[in-house]
C-alpha positions as CSV (number, residue, x, y, z in Angstrom):
1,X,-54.2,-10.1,-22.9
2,X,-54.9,-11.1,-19.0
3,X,-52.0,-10.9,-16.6
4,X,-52.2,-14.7,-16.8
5,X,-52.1,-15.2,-20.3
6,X,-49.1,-12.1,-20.3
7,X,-46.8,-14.7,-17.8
8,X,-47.9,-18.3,-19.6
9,X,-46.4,-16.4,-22.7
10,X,-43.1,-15.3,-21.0
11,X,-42.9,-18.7,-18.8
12,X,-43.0,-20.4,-22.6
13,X,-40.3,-17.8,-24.2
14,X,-38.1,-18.6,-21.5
15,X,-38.9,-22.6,-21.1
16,X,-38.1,-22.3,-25.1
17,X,-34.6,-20.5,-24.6
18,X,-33.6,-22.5,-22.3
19,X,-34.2,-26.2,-24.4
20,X,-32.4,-24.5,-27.4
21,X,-29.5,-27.0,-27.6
22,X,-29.1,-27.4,-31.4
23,X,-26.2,-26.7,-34.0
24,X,-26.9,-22.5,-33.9
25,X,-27.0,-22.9,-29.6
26,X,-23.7,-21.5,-28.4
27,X,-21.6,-22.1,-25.2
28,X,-21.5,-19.2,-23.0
29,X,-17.7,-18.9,-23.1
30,X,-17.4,-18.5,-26.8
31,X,-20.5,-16.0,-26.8
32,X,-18.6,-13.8,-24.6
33,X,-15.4,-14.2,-26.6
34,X,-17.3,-12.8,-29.5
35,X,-18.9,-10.0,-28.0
36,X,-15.2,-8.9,-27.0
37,X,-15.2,-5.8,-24.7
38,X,-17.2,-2.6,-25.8
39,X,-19.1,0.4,-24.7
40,X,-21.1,-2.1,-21.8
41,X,-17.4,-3.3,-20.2
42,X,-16.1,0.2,-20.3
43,X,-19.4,1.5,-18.5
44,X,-19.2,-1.6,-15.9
45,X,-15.5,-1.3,-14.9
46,X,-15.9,2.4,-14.3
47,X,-19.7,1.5,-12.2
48,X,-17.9,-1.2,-10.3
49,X,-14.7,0.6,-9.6
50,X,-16.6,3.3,-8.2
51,X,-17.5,0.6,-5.6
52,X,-14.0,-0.4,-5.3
53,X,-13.4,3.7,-4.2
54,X,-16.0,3.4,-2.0
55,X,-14.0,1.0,0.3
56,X,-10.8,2.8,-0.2
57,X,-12.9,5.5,1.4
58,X,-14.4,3.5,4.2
59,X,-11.1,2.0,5.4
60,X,-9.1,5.0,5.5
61,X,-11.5,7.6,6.5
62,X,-10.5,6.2,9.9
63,X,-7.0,7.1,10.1
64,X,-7.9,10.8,9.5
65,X,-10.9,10.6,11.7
66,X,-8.5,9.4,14.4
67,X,-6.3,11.9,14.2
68,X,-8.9,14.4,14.9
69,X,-11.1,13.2,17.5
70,X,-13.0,15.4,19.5
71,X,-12.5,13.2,22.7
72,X,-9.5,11.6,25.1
73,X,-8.9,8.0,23.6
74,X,-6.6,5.7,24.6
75,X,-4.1,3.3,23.1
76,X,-6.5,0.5,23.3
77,X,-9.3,2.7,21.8
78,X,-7.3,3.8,19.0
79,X,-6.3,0.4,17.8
80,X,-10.0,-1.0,18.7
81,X,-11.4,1.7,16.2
82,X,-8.9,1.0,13.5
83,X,-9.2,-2.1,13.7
84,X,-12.8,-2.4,13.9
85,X,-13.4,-2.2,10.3
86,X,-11.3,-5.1,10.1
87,X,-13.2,-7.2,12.1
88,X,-16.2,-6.4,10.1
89,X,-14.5,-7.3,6.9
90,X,-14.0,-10.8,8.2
91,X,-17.2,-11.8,8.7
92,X,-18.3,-9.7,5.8
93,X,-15.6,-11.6,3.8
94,X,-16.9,-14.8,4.6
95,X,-20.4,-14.3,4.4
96,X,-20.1,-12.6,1.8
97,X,-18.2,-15.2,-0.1
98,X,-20.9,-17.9,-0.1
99,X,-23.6,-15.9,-0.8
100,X,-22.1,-14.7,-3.7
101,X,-21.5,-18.4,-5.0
102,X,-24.7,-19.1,-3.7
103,X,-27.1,-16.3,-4.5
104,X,-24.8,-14.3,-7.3
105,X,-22.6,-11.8,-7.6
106,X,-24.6,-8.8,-8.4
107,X,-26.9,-9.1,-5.2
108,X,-24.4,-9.5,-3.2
109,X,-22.3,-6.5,-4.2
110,X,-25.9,-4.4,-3.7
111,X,-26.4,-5.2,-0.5
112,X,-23.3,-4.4,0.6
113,X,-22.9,-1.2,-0.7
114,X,-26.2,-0.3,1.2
115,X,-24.5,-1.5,4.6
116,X,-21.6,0.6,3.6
117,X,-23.3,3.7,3.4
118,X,-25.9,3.1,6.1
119,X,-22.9,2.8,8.5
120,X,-21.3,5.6,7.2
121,X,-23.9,8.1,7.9
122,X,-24.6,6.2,11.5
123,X,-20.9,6.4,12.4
124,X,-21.3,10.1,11.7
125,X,-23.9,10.2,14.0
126,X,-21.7,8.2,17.0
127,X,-22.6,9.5,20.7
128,X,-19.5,8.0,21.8
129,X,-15.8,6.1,20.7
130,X,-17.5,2.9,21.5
131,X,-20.9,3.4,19.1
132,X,-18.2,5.0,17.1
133,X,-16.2,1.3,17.0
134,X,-19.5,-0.8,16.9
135,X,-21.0,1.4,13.2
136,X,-17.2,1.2,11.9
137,X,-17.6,-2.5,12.6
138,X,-20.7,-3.0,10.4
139,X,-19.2,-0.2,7.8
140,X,-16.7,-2.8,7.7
141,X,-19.2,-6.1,7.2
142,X,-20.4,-3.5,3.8
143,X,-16.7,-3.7,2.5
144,X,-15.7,-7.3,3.2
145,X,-19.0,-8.3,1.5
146,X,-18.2,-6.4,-1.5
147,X,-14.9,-7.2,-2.4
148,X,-14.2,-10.7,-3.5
149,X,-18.0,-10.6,-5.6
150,X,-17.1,-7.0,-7.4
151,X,-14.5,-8.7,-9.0
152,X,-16.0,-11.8,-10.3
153,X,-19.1,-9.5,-11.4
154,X,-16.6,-7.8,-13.7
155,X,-14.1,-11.1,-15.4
156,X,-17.3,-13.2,-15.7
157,X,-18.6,-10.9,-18.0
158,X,-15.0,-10.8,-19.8
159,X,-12.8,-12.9,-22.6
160,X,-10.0,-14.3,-20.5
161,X,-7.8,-11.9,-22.5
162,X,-8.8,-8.9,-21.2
163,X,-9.0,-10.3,-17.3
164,X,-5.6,-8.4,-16.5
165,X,-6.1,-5.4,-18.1
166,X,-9.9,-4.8,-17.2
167,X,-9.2,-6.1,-13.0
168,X,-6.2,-3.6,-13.1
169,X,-8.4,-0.7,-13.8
170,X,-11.1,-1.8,-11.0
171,X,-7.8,-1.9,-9.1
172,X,-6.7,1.6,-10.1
173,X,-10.0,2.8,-8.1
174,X,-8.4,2.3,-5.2
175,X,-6.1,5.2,-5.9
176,X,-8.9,7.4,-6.8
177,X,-10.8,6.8,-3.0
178,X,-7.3,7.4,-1.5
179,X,-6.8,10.8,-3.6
180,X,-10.2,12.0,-2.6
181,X,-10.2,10.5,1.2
182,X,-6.9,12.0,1.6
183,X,-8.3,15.4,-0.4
184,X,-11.5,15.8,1.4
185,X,-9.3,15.5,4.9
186,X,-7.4,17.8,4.0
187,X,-10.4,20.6,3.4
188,X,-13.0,19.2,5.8
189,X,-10.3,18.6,8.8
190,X,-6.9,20.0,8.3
191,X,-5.7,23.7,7.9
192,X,-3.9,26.5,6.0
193,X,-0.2,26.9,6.2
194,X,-1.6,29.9,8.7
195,X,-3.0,27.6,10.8
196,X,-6.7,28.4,10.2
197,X,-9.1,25.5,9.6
198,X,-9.9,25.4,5.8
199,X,-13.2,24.4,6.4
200,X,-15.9,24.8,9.3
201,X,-16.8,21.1,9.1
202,X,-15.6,18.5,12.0
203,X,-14.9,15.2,11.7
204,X,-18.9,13.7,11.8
205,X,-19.5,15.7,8.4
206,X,-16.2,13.8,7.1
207,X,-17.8,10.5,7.9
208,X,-21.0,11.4,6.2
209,X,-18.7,11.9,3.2
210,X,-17.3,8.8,3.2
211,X,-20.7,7.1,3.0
212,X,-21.4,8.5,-0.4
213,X,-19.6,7.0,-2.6
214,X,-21.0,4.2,-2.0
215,X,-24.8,5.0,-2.2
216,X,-23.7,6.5,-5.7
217,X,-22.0,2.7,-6.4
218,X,-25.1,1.2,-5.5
219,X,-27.4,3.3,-7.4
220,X,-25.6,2.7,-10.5
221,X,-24.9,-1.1,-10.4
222,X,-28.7,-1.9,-10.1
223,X,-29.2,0.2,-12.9
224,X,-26.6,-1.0,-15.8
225,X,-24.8,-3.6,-14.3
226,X,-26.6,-7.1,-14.4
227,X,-25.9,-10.4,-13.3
228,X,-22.6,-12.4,-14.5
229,X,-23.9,-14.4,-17.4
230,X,-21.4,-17.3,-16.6
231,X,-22.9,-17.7,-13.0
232,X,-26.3,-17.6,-14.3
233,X,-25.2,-20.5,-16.3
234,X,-23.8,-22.5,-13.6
235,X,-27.0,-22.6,-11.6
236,X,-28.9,-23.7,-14.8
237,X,-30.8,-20.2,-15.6
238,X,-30.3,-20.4,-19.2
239,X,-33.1,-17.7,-19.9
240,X,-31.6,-15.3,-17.8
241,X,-27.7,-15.6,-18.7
242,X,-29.7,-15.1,-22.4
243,X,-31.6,-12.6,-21.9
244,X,-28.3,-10.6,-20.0
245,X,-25.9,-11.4,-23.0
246,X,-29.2,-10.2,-25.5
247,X,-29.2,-6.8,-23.6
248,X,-25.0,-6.1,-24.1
249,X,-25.3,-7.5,-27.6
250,X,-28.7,-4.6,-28.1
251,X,-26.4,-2.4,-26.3
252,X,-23.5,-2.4,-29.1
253,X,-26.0,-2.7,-31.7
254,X,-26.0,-5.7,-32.5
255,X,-28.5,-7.4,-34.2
256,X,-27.6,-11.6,-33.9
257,X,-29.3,-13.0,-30.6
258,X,-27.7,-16.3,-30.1
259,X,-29.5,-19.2,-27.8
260,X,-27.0,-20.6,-25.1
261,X,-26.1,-24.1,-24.0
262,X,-27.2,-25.4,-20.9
263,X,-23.9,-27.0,-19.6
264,X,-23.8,-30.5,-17.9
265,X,-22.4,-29.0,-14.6
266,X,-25.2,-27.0,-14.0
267,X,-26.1,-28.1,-11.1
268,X,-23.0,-28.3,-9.5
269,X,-23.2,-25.7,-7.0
270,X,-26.4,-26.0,-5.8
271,X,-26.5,-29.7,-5.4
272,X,-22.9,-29.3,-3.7
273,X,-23.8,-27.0,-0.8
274,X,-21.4,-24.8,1.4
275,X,-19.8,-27.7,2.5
276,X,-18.6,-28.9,-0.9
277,X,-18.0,-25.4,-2.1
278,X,-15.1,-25.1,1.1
279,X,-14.6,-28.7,0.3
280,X,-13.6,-28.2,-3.2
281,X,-11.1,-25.6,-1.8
282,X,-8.8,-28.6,-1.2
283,X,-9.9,-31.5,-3.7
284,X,-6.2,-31.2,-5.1
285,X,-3.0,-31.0,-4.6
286,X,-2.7,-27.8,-6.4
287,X,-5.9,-26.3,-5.0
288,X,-4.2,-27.2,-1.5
289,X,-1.2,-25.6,-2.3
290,X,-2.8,-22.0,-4.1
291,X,-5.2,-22.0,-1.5
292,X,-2.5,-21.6,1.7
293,X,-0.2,-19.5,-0.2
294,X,-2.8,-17.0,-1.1
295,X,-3.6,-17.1,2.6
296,X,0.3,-16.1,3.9
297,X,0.5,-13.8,0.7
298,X,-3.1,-11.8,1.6
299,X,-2.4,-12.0,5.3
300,X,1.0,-10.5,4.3
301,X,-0.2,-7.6,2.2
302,X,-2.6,-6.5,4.2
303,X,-0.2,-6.6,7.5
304,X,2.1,-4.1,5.8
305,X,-0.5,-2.0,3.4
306,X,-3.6,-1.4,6.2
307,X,-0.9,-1.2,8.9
308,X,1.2,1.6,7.1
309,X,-2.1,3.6,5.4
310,X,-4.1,3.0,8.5
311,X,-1.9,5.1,10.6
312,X,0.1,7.2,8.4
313,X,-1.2,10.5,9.6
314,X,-0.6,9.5,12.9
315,X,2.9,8.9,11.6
316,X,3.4,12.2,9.8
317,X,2.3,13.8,12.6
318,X,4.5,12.0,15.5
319,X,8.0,12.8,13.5
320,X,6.5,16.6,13.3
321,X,5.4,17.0,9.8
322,X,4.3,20.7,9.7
323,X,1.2,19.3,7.4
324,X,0.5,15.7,8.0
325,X,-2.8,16.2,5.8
326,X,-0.8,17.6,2.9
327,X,1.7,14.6,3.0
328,X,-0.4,12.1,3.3
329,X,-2.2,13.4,0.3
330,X,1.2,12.9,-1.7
331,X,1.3,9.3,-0.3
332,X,-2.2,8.6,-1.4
333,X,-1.0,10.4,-4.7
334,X,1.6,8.0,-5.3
335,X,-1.0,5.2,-6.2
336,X,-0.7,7.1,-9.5
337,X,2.7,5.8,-10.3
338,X,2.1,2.0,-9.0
339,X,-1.1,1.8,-10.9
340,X,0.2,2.9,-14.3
341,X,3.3,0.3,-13.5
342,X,1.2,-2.5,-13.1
343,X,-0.8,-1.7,-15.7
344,X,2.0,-1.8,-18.1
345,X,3.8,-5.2,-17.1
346,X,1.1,-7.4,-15.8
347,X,0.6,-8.8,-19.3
348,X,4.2,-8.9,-20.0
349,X,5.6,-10.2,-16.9
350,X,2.4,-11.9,-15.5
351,X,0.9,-11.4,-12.3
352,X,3.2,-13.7,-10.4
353,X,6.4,-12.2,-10.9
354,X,4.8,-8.5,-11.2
355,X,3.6,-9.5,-7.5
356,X,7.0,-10.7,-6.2
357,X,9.1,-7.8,-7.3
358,X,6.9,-5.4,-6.3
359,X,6.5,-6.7,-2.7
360,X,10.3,-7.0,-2.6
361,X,10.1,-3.1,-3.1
362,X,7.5,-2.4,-0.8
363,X,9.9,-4.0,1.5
364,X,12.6,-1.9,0.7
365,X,11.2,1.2,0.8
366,X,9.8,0.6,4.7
367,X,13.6,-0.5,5.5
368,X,14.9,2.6,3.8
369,X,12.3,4.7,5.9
370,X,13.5,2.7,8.7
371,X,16.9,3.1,8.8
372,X,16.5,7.2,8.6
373,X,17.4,8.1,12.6
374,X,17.2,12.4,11.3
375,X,13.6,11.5,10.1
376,X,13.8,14.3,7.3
377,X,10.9,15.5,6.4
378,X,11.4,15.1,2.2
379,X,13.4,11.4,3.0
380,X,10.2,10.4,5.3
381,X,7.8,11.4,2.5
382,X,10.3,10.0,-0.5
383,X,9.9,6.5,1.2
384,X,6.4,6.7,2.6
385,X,5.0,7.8,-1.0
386,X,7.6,4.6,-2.8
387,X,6.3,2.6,-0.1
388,X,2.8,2.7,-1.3
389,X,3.1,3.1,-5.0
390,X,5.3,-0.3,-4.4
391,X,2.0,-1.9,-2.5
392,X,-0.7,-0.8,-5.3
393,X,1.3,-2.5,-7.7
394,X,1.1,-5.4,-5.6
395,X,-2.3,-5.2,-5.2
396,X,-3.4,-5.2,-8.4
397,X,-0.9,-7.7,-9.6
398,X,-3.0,-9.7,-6.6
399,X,-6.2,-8.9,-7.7
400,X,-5.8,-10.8,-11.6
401,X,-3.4,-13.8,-9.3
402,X,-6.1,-14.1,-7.1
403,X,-9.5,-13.8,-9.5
404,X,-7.9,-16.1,-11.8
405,X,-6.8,-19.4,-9.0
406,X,-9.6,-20.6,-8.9
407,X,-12.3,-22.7,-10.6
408,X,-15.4,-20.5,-11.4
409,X,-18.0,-22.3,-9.2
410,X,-16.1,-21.8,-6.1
411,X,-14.0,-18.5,-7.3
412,X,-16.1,-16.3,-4.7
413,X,-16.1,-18.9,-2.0
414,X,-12.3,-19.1,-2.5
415,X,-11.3,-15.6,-3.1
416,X,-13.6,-14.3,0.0
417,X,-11.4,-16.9,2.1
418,X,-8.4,-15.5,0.8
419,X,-9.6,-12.3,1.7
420,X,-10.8,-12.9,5.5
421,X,-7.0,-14.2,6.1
422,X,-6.2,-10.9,4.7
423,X,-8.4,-9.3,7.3
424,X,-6.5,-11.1,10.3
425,X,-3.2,-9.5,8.7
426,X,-4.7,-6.1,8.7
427,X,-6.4,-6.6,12.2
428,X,-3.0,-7.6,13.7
429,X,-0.9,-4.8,12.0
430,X,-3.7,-2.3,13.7
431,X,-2.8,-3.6,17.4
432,X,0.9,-4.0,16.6
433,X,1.4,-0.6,15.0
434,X,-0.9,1.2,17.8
435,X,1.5,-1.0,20.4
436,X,4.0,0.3,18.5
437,X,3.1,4.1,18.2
438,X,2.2,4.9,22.0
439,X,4.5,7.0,23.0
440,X,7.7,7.0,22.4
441,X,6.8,5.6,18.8
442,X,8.8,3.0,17.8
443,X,9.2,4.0,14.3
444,X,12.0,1.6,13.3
445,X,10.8,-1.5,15.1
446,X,7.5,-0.4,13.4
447,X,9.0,-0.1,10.0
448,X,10.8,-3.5,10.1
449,X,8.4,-5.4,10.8
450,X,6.3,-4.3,8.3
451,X,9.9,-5.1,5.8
452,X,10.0,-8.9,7.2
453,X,6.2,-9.7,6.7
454,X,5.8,-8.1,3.2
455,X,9.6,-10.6,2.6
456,X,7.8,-13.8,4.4
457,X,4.8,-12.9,1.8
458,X,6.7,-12.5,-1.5
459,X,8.3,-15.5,-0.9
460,X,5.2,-17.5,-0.6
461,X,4.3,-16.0,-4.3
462,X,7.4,-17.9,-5.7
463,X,5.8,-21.2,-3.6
464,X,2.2,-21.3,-5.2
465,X,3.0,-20.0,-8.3
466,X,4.1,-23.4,-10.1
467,X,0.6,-24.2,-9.2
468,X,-1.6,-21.7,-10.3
469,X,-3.7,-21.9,-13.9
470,X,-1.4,-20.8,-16.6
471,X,-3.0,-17.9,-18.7
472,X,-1.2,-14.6,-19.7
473,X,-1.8,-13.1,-16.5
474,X,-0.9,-15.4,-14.2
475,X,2.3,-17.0,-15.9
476,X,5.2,-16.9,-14.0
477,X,7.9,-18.0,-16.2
């Protein structure tokens, strides 16, 4: 058969899945619902959450890099190259954001990772603090372009029951990139309690490191994990969400293949344009309303969790921790606790009141590490570790809140705005905190702060919640 004949044949396959709208054609929603979750969403959570470890990685490689740094740097410099990767995230938030809803998720996700890791190795490679600032930048663009489409990738290939549970293991990656960020520091930078390094490797081999993950990531999700079938549907590619739900159903050996519905909206997306997607963002009353209290709740979170994780070994090491490495291992270790927490109430409290409480304790752990003048060394750690097993609670009570407010055809456009007003809470918290940590450190003044924003953002949880889509995971009754 000619190459010719070969694509007529498969242009007529498809052209036929695509018309089959008859009593055995089934909506995509329900076809999902019957596949359930098997061996192929067990395989994708793990692929993608690998990609959620690779930012962990990314962001706070810096804070141990920092603390090491071969060269004078100033006050300005520190909080420039902390905050760099920040900056980066917002535009890669945003960008990132419509081309997902534009282009799809998968893609998006791919191209990312290969930014992330490309600026990895390059920031490894930095002649100076200010190449070191401008590849830390792009590493950043890599992990704001990631975040808000890894997440849709793995619900739109889920039943809406198992959205918490499934988004609250991608979540618990994040602990598993802190544990080995904070692990590999310790080896590749700090030292025995002798005080001989434990490793002959500097600080340009640890940014290397921190680049892998994510080639790994990337490697992976263009092998097994494949478009959403939900977004293929919106944009009218009824062959391809087939073909993509034929594969999984192959994959648990199954042997029904079911034609899908084309649905009337279609269209929607692509004749609506950027425009209408941010548009769309504000239709309703509601939408209004989820929309701005997602912003002060994201721009909150990320004030008091990038600002404390950012510059914890810096921290450790300014109250005269005899291993800041080794403590800020236990306070990466303490994920551990606030993932398995969430995990186990999200469904049973929802993610709204899950959220609230949890930032309530965040809060009170930094005013109970405030409010110690002696600074003892097991109190500072106590707190510090609480502290952030109080903040990955939240986050992944966030991540299901956030996922789930908005309508599918704008969900990336939305969430990746949510996400970019998170990024001018973590930029902030990185020139406060360095403001704040030039000596004399002002640990208190630090610490409050960081109490009164996380406050200010559980309290705008209890204002969009009335508003937000009630499922199991987002109830907040």
């Amino acid at each position: 058969m000619s190459p010719t004949t070969e694509d007529d044949a498969e242009n007529d396959h498809a052209t036929l899945i695509a018309k089959s709208v008859n009593d055995d054609a089934v909506d995509v929603n329900e076809e999902i619902d019957a596949i359930g979750c098997g061996y192929f969403h067990k395989r994708m959570v793990i692929i993608l959450g690998l990609g959620n470890a690779a930012d962990a990685v990314e962001i706070l490689a810096i804070g141990y890099i920092l603390a090491v740094y071969d060269a004078p740097i100033t006050p300005w410099e520190s909080s420039c190259l902390t905050a760099a990767v920040f900056a980066g995230m917002l535009v890669g938030g945003f960008v990132g954001g419509v081309a997902g809803d534009a282009y799809g998720r998968r893609p998006v996700v791919l191209v990312n990772l290969a930014i992330n890791a490309i600026s990895a190795f390059l920031s490894a490679m930095a002649p100076s603090i200010a190449w070191l600032i401008v590849f830390r930048t792009f590493a950043g663009v890599g992990v704001g372009g990631i975040v808000s489409c890894l997440m849709a990738l793995c619900v739109e290939h889920l039943p809406p029951a198992a959205h918490g549970r499934y988004i609250t293991i991608l979540c618990c990656f994040w602990m598993i990139g802190s544990i080995v960020t904070a692990a590999a520091a310790w080896l590749m930078l700090g030292k025995t309690l002798a005080g001989a390094k434990i490793l002959a490797t500097t600080w340009r081999h640890f940014a290397a490191f921190a680049g892998m993950p994510a080639a790994l990531s990337a490697g992976l999700t263009y092998a097994f994990v494949p478009e959403s079938p939900r977004f293929l549907i919106s944009k009218g590619k009824v062959a391809e969400a087939t073909a993509v739900l034929h594969g999984i159903l192959a994959l648990h050996g199954e042997s029904r293949r079911p034609a899908l519905q084309p649905p009337d909206h279609a269209k929607f997306v692509e004749a609506g344009g950027m425009h209408q997607r941010f548009a769309a963002l504000w239709a309703t009353y509601s939408l209004r309303r989820i929309s701005l209290g997602l912003f002060v709740v994201a721009f909150a979170m990320s004030f008091g969790s990038y600002g404390i994780s950012t510059w914890i070994t810096s921290l450790f090491k300014s109250i005269g921790l005899a291993n800041p490495y080794a403590n800020a291992f236990l306070y990466a270790g303490a994920n551990l606790p606030g993932n398995l927490f969430s995990f186990a109430m999200v469904d049973r409290w929802g993610s709204g009141r899950l959220l609230t409480l949890s930032l309530l304790l965040s809060a009170g752990a930094a005013l109970l590490f405030a409010v110690d003048s002696t600074h003892d060394p097991a109190h500072v750690v106590i707190c510090a570790c609480l502290f952030n097993a109080c903040m990955t609670s939240s986050w992944n009570a966030f991540g299901v809140l956030s996922t789930n407010a908005f309508p599918l055809p704008v969900r990336v456009t939305g969430m990746s705005l949510v996400s970019c007003v998170g990024r001018l809470g973590a930029i902030s918290a990185q020139f406060v905190n360095g403001f704040l940590m030039a000596p004399p450190p002002n640990l208190a003044l630090l610490l409050g702060t960081t109490a009164t924003v996380l406050g200010i953002g559980a309290a705008a949880v209890t204002f969009v919640a009335a508003h937000l889509p009630l499922t199991g995971h987002t109830s907040h009754h």
